[in-house]
C-alpha positions as CSV (number, residue, x, y, z in Angstrom):
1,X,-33.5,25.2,-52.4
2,X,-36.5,23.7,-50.2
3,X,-36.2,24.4,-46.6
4,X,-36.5,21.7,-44.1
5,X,-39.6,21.2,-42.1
6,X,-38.7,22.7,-38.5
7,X,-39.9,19.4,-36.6
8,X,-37.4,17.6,-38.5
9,X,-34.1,19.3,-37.1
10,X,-35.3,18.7,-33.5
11,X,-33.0,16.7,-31.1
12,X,-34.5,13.8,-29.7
13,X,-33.8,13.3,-26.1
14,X,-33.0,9.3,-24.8
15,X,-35.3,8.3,-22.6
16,X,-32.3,6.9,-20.1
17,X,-28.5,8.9,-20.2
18,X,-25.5,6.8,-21.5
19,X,-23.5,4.8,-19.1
20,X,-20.3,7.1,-17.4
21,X,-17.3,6.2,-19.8
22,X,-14.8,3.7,-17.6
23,X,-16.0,4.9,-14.1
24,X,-18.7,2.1,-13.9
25,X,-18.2,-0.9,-10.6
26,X,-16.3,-3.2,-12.4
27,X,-13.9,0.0,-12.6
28,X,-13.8,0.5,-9.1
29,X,-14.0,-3.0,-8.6
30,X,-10.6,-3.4,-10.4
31,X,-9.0,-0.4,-8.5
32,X,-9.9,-1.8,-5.4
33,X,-8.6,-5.0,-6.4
34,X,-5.0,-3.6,-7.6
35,X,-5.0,-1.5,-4.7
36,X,-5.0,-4.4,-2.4
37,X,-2.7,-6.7,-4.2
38,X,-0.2,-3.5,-4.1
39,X,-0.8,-2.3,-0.5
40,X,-0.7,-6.5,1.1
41,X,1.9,-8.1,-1.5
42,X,4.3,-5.4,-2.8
43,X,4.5,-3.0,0.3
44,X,3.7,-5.4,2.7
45,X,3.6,-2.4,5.8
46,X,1.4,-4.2,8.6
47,X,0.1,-2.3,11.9
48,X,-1.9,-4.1,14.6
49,X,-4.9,-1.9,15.2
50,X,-6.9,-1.7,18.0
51,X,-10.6,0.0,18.0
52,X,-12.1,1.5,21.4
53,X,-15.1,-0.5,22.1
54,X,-17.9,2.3,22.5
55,X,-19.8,-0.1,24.3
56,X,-17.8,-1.1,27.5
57,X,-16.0,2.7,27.4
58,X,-17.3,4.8,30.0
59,X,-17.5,8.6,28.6
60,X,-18.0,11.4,30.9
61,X,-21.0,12.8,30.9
62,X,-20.5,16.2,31.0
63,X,-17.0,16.5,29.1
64,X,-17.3,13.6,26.8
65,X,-13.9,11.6,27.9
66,X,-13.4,8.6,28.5
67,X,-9.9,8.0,31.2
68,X,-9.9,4.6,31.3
69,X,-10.8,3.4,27.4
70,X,-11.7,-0.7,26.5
71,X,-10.7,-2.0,23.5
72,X,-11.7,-4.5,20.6
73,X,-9.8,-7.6,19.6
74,X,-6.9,-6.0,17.9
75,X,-6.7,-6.5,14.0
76,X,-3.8,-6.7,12.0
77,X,-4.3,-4.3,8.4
78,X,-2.1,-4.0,5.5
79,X,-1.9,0.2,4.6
80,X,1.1,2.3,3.8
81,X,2.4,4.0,6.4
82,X,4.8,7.2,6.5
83,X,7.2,7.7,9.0
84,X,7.8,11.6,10.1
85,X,10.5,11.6,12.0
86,X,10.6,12.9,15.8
87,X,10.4,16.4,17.1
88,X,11.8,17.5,20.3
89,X,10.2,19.9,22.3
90,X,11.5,22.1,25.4
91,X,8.6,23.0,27.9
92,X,8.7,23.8,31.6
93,X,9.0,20.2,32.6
94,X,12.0,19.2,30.6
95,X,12.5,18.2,27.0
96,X,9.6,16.1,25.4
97,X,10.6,14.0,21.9
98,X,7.7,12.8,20.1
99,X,7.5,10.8,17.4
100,X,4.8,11.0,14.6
101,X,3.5,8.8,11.8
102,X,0.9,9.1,8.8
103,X,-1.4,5.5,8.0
104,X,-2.8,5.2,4.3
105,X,-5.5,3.1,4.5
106,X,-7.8,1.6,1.9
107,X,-11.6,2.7,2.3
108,X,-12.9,0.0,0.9
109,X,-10.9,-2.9,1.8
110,X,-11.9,-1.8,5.4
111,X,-15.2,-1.4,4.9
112,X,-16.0,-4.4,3.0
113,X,-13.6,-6.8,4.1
114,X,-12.2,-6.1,7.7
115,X,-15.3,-4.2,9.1
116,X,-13.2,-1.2,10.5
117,X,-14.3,2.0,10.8
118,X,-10.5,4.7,11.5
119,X,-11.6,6.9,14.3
120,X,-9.7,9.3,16.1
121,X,-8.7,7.9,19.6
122,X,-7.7,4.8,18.8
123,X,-4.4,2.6,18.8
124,X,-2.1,1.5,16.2
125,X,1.3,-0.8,16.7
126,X,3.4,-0.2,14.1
127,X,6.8,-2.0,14.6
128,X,7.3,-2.0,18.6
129,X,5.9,1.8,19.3
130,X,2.0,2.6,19.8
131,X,0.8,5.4,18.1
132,X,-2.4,7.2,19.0
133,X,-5.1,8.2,16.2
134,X,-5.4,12.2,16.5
135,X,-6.7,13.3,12.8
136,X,-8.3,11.8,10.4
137,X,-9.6,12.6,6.7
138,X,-10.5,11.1,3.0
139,X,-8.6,13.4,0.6
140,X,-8.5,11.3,-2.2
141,X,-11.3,10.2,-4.5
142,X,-11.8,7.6,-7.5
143,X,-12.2,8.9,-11.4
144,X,-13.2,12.5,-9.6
145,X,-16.1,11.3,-7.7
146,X,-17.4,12.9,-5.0
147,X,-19.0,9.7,-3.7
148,X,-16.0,7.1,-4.2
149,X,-13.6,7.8,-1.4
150,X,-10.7,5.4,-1.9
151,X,-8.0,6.5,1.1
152,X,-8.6,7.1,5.0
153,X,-5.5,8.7,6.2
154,X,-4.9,8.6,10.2
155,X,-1.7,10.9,11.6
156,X,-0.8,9.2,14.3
157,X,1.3,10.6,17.6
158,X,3.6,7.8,19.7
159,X,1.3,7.0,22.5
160,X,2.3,7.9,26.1
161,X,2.9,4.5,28.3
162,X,0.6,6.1,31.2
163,X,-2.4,6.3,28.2
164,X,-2.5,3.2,26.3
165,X,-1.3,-0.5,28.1
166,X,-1.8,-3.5,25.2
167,X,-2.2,-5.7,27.8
């Protein structure tokens, strides 16, 4: 039996590498467009959010706070929003009941559609209480990709009258 030429059982590299099996934009494109439909039509949770306006806040220069905060036009987003309850707490002062709640929102539909960017300070209504931003993070991702955040999630603390006035 003949043996084959070496050069002939060589792979041949492509010059460009195949396109990423279902995790292309029009993908993400269709997530994000599911994702909307469910978060504004079927569960249809609504808080009224209100940004701190960097601009006309004055910080403290040496600590970095700012007592008397400004805010933006408030805007109303659709998310999915946990409610966690209330803890009561006993302290020198008296007994202190908080109230806490966790706000899904979609990365992308704020981004590209609302122009929001969830930071930690500012103000959410949800129902008839205020609820202060105190963490946030992006724990979930798209198909596994690093680089396609899909969720912001806020946890929220009931704001303190004294702290945040709407009007």
């Amino acid at each position: 039996m003949p043996r084959k030429k070496k050069s002939e059982n060589v792979a041949v590299q492509p010059e460009n590498p195949p396109p990423q099996l279902f995790l292309g934009k029009k993908e993400k494109n269709l997530v994000k467009q599911i994702n909307d439909e469910i978060i504004e039509r079927v569960i249809g949770q609504l808080v009224v959010y209100y940004p701190i306006s960097k601009e006309d806040t004055y910080y403290h220069p040496v600590y970095g706070e700012a007592i008397q905060k400004s805010f933006l036009a408030p805007i109303k987003v659709y998310c999915l929003v946990d409610w966690e309850g209330a803890t009561t707490t006993s302290a020198v002062f008296g007994i202190d009941r908080r109230t806490s709640i966790t706000v899904h929102f979609h990365k992308r539909r704020l981004a590209e559609d609302v122009d929001l960017y969830v930071r930690e300070g500012d103000f959410v209504l949800y129902g008839d209480t205020f609820y202060e931003i105190v963490t946030t993070a992006e724990p979930k991702v798209i198909f596994g990709q690093v680089d396609s955040k899909m969720e912001i999630v806020a946890k929220c603390v009931k704001a303190r009258e004294s702290v945040f006035n709407a009007s």
